[in-house]
PDBQT receptor file of N, H, CA, C and O in Angstrom, charges set to zero:
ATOM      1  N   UNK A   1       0.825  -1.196   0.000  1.00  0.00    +0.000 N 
ATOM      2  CA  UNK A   1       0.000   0.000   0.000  1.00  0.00    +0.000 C 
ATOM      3  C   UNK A   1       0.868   1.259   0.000  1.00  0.00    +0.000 C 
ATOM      4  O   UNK A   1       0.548   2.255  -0.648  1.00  0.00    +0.000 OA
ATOM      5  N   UNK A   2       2.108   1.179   0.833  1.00  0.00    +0.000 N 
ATOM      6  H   UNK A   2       2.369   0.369   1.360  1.00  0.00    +0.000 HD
ATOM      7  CA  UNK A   2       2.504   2.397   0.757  1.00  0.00    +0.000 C 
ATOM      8  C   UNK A   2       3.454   2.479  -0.270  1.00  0.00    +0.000 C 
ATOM      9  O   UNK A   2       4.337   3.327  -0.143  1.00  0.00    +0.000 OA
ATOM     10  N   UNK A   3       3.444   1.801  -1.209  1.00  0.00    +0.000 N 
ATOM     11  H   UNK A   3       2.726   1.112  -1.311  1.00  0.00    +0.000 HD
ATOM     12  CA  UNK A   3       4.601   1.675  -2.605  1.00  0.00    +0.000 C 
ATOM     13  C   UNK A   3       3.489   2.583  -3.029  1.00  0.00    +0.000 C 
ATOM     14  O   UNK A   3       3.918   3.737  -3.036  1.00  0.00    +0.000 OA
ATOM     15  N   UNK A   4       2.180   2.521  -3.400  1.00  0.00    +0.000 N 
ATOM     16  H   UNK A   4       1.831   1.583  -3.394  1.00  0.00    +0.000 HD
ATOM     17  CA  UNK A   4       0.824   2.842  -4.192  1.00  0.00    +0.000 C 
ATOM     18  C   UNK A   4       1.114   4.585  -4.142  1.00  0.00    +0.000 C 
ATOM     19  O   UNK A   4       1.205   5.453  -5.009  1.00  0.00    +0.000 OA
ATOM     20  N   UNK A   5       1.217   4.564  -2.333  1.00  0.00    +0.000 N 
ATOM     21  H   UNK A   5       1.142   3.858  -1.628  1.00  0.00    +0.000 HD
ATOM     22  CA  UNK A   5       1.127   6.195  -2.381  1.00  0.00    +0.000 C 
ATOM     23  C   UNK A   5       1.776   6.596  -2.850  1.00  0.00    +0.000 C 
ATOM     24  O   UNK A   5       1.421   7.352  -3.755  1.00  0.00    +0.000 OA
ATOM     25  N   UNK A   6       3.640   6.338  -2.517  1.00  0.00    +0.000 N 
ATOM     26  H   UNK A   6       3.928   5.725  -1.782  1.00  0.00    +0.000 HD
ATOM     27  CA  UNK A   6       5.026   6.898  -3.127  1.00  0.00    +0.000 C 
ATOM     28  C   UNK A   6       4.635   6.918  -4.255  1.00  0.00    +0.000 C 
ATOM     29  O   UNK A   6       4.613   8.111  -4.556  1.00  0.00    +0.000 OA
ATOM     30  N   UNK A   7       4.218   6.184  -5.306  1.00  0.00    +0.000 N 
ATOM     31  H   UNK A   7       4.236   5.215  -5.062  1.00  0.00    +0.000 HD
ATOM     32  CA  UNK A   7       4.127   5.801  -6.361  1.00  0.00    +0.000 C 
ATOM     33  C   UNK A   7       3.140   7.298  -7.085  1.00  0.00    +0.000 C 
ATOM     34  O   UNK A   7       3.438   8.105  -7.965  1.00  0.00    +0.000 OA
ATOM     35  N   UNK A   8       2.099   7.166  -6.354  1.00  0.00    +0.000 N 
ATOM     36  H   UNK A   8       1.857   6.510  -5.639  1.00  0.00    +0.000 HD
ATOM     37  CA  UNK A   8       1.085   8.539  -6.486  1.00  0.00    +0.000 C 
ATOM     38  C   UNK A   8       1.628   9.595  -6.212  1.00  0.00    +0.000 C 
ATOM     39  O   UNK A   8       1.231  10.455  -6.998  1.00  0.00    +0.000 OA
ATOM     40  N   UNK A   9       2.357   9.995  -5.479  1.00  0.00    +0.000 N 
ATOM     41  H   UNK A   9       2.679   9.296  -4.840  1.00  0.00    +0.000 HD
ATOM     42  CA  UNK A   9       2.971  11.045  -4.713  1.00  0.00    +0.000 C 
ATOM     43  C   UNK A   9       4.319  11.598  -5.608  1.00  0.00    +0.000 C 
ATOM     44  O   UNK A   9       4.437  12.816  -5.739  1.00  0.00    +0.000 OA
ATOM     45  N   UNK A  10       5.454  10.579  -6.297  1.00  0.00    +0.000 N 
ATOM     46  H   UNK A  10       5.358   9.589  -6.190  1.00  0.00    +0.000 HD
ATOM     47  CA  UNK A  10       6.050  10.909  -7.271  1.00  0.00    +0.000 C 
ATOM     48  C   UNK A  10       5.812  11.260  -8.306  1.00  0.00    +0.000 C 
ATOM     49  O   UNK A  10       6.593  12.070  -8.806  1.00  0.00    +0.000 OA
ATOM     50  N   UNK A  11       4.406  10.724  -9.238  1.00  0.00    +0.000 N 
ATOM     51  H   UNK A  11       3.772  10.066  -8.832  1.00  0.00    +0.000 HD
ATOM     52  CA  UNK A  11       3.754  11.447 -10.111  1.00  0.00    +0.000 C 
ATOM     53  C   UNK A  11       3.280  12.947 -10.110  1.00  0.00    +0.000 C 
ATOM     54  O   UNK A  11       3.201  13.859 -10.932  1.00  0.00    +0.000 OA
ATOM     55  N   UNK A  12       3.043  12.774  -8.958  1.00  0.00    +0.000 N 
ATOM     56  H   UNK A  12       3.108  12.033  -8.290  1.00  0.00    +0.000 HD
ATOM     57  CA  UNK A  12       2.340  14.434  -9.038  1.00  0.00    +0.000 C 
ATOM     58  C   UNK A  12       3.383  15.364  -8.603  1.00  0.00    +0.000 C 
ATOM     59  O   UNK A  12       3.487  16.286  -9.411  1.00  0.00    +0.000 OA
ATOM     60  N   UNK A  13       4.095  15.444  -7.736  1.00  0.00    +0.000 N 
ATOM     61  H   UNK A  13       4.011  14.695  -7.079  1.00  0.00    +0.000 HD
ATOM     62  CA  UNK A  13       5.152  16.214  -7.172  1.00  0.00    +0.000 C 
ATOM     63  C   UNK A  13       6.304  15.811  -7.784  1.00  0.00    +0.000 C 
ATOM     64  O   UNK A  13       7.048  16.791  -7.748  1.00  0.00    +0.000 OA
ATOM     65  N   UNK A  14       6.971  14.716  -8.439  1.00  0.00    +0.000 N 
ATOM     66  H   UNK A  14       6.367  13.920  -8.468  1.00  0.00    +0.000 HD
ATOM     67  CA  UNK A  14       8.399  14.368  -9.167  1.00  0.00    +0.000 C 
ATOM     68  C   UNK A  14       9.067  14.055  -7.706  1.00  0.00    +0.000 C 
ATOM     69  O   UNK A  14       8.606  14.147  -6.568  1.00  0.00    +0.000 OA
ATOM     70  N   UNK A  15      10.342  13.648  -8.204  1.00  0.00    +0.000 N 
ATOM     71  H   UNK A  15      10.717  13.573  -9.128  1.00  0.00    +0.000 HD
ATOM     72  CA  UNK A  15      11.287  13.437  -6.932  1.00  0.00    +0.000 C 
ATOM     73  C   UNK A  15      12.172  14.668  -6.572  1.00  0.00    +0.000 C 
ATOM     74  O   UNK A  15      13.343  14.939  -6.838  1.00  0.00    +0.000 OA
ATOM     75  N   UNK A  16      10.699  15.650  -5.513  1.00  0.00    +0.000 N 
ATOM     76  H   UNK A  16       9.748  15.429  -5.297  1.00  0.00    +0.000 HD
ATOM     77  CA  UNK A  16      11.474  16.871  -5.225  1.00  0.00    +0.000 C 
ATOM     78  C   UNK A  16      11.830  16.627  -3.485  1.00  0.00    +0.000 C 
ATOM     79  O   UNK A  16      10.926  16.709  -2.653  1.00  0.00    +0.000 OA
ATOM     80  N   UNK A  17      13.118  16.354  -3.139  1.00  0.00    +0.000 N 
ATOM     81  H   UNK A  17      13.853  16.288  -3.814  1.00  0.00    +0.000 HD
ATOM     82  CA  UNK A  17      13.434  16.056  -1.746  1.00  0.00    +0.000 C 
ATOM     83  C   UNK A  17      12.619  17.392  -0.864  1.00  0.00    +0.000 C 
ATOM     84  O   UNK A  17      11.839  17.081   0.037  1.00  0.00    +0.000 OA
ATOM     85  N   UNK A  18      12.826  18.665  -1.145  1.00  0.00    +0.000 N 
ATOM     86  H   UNK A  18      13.459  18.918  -1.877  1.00  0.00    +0.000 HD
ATOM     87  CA  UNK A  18      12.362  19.553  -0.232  1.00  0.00    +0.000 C 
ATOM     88  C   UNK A  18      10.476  18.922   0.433  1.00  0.00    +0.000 C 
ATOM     89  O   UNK A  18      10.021  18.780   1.568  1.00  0.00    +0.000 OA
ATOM     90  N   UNK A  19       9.914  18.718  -0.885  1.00  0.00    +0.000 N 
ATOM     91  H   UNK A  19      10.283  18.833  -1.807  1.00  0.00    +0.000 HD
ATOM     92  CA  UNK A  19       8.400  18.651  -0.699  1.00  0.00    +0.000 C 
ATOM     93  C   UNK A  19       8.559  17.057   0.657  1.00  0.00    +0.000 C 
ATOM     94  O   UNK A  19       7.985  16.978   1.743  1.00  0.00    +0.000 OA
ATOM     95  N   UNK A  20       9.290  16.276   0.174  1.00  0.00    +0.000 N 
ATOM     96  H   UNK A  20       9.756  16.340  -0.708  1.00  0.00    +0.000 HD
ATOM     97  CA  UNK A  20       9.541  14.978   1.317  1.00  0.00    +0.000 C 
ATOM     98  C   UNK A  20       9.351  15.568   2.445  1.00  0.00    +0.000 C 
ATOM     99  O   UNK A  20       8.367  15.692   3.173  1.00  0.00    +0.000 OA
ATOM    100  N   UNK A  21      11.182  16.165   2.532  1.00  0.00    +0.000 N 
ATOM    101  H   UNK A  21      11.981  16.065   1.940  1.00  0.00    +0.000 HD
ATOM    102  CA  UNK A  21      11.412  16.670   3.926  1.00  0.00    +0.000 C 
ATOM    103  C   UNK A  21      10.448  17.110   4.495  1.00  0.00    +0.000 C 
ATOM    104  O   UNK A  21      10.230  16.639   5.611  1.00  0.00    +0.000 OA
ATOM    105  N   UNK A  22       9.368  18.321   3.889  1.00  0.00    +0.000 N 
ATOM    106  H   UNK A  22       9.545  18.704   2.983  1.00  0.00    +0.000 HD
ATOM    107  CA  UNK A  22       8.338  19.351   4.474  1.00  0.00    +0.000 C 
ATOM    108  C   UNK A  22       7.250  17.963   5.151  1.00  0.00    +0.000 C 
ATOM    109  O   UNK A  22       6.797  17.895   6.294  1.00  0.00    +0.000 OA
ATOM    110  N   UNK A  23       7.046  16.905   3.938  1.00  0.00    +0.000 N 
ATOM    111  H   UNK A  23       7.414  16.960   3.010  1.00  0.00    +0.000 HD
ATOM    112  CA  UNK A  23       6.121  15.831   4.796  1.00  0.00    +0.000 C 
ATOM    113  C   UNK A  23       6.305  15.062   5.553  1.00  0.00    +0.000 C 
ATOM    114  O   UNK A  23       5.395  14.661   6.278  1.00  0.00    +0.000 OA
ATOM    115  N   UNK A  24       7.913  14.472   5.652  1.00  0.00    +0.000 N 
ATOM    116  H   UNK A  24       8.653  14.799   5.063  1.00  0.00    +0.000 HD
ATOM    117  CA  UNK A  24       8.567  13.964   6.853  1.00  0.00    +0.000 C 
ATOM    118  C   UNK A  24       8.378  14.644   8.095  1.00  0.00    +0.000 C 
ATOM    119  O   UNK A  24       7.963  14.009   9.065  1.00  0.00    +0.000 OA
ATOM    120  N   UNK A  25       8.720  16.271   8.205  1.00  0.00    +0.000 N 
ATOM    121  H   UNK A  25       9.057  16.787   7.418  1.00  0.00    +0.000 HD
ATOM    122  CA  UNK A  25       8.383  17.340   9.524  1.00  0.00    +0.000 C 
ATOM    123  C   UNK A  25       7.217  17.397   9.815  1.00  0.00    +0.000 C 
ATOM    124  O   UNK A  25       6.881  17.114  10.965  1.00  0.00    +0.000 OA
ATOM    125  N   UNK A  26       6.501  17.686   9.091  1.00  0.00    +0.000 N 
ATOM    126  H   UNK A  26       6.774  17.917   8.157  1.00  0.00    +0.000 HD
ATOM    127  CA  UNK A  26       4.923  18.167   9.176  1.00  0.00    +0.000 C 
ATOM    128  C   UNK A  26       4.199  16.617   9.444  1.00  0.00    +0.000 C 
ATOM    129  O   UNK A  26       3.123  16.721  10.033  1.00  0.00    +0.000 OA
ATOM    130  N   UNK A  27       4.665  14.987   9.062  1.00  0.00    +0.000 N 
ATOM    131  H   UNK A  27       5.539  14.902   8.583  1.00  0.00    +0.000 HD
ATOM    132  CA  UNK A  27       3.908  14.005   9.855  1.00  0.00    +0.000 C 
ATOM    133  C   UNK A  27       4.267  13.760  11.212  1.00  0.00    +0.000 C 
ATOM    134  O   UNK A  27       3.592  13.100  12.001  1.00  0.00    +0.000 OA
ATOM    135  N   UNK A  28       5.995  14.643  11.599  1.00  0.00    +0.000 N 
ATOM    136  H   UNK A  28       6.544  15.179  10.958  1.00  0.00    +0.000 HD
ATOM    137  CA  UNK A  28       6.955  14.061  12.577  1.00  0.00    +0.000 C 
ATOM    138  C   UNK A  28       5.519  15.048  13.937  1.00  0.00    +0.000 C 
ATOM    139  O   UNK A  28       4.917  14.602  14.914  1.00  0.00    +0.000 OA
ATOM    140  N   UNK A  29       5.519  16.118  13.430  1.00  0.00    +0.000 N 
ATOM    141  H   UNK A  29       6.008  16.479  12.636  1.00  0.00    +0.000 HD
ATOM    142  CA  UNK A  29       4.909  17.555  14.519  1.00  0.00    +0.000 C 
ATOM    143  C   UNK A  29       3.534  16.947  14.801  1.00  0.00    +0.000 C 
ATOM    144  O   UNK A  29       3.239  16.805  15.988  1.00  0.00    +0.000 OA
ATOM    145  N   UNK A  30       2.158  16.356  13.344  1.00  0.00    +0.000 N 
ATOM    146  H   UNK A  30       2.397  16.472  12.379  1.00  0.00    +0.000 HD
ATOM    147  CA  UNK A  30       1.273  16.102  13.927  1.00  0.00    +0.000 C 
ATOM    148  C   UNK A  30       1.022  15.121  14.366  1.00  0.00    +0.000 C 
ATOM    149  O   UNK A  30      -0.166  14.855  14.547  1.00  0.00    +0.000 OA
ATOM    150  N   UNK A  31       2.169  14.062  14.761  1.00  0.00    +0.000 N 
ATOM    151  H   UNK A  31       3.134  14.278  14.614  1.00  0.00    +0.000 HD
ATOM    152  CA  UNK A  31       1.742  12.722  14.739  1.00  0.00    +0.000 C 
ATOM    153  C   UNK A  31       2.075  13.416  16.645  1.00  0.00    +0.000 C 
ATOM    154  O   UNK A  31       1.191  13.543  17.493  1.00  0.00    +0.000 OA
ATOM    155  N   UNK A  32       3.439  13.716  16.823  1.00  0.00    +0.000 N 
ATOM    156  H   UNK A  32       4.156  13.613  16.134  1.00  0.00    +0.000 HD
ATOM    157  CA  UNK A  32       3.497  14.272  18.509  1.00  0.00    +0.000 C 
ATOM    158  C   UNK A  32       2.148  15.252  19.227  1.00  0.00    +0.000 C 
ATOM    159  O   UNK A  32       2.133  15.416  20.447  1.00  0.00    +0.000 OA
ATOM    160  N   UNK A  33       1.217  15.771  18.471  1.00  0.00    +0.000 N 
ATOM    161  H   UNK A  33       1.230  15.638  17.480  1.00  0.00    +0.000 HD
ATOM    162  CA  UNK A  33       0.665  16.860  18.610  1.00  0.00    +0.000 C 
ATOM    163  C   UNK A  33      -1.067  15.954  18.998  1.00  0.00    +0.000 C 
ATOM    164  O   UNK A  33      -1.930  16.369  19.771  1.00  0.00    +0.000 OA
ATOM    165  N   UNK A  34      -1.109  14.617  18.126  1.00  0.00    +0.000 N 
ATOM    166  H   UNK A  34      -0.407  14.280  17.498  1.00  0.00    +0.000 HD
ATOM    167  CA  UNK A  34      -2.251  14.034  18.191  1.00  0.00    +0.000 C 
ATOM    168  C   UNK A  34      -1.648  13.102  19.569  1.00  0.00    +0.000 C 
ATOM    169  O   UNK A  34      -2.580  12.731  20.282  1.00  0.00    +0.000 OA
ATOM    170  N   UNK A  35      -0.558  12.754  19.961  1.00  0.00    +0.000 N 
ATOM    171  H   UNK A  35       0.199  13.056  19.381  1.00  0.00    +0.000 HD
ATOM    172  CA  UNK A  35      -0.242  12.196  20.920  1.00  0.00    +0.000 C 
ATOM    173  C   UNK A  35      -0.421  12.869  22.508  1.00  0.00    +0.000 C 
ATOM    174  O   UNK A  35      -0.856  12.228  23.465  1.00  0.00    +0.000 OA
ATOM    175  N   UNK A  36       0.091  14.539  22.559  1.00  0.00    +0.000 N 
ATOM    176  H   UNK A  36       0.444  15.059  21.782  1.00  0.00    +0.000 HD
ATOM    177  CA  UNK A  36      -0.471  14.690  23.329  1.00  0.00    +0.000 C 
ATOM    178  C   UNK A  36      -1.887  15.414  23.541  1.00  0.00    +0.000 C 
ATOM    179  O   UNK A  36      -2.296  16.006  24.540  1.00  0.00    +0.000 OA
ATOM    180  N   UNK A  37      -2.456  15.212  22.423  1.00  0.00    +0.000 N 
ATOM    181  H   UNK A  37      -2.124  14.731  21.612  1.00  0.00    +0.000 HD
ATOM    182  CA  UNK A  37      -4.142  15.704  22.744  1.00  0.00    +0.000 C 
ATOM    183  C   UNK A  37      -4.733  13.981  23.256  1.00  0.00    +0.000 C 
ATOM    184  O   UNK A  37      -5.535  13.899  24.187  1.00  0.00    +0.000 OA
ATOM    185  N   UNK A  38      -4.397  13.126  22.772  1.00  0.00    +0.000 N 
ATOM    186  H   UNK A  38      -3.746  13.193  22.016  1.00  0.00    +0.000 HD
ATOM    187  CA  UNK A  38      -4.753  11.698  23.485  1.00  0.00    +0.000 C 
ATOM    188  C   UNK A  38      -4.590  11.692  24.698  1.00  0.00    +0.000 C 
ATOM    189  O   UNK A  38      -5.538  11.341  25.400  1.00  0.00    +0.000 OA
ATOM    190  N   UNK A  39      -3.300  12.092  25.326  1.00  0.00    +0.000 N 
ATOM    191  H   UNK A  39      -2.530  12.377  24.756  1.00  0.00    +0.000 HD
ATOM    192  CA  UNK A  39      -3.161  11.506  26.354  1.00  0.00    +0.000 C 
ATOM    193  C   UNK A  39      -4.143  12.954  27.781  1.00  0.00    +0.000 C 
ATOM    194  O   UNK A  39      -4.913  12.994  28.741  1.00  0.00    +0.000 OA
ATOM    195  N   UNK A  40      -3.374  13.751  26.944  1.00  0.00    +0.000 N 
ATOM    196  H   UNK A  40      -2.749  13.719  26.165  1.00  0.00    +0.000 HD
ATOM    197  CA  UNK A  40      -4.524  15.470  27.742  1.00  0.00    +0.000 C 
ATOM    198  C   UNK A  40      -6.223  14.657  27.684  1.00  0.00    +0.000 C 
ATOM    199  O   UNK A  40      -6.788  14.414  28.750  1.00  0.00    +0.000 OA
ATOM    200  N   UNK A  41      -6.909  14.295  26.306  1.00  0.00    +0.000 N 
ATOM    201  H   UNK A  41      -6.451  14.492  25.439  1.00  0.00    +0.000 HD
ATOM    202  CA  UNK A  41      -8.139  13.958  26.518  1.00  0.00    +0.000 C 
ATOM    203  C   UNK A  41      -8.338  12.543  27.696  1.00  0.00    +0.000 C 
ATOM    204  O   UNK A  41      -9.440  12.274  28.176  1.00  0.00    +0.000 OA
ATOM    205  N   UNK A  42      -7.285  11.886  27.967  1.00  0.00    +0.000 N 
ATOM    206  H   UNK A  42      -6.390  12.104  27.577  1.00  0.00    +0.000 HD
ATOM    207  CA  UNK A  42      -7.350  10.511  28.488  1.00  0.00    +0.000 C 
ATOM    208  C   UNK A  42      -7.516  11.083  30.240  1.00  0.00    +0.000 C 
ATOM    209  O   UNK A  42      -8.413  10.954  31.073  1.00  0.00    +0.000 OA
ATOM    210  N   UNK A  43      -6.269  11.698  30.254  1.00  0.00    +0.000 N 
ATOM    211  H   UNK A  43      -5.540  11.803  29.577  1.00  0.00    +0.000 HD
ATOM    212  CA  UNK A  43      -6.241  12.228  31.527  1.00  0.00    +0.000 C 
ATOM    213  C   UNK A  43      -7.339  13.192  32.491  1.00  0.00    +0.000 C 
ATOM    214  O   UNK A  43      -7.479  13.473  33.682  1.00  0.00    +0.000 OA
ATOM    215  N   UNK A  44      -8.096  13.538  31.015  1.00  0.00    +0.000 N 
ATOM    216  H   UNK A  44      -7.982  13.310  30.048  1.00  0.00    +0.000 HD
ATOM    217  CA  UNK A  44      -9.156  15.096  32.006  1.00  0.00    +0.000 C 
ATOM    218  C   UNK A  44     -10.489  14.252  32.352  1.00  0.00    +0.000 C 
ATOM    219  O   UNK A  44     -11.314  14.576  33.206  1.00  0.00    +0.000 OA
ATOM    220  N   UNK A  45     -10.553  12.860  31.349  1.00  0.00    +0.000 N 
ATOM    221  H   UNK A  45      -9.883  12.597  30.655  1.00  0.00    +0.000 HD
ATOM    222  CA  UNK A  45     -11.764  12.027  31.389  1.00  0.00    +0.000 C 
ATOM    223  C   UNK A  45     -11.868  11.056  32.759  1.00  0.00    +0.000 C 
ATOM    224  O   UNK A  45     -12.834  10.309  32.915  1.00  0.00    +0.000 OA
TER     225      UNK A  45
């Protein structure tokens, strides 16, 4: 499945490293960001 996306994702954007990097940071920030709204919503419940 995730060959499918790369695969989709190189078509439309080409192999531009900057656009990666920006989605490597930007999954690294919301993936920490949904982690602590989990644990804030876990804790107030």
């Amino acid at each position: 499945m995730s060959g499918v996306i790369a695969g989709a994702g190189e078509s439309v954007f080409g192999k531009k490293k900057g656009i990666d990097e920006l989605f490597a940071k930007l999954t690294a920030v919301l993936a920490g960001v949904f982690l602590l709204s989990s644990l804030g919503l876990a804790i107030l419940k």
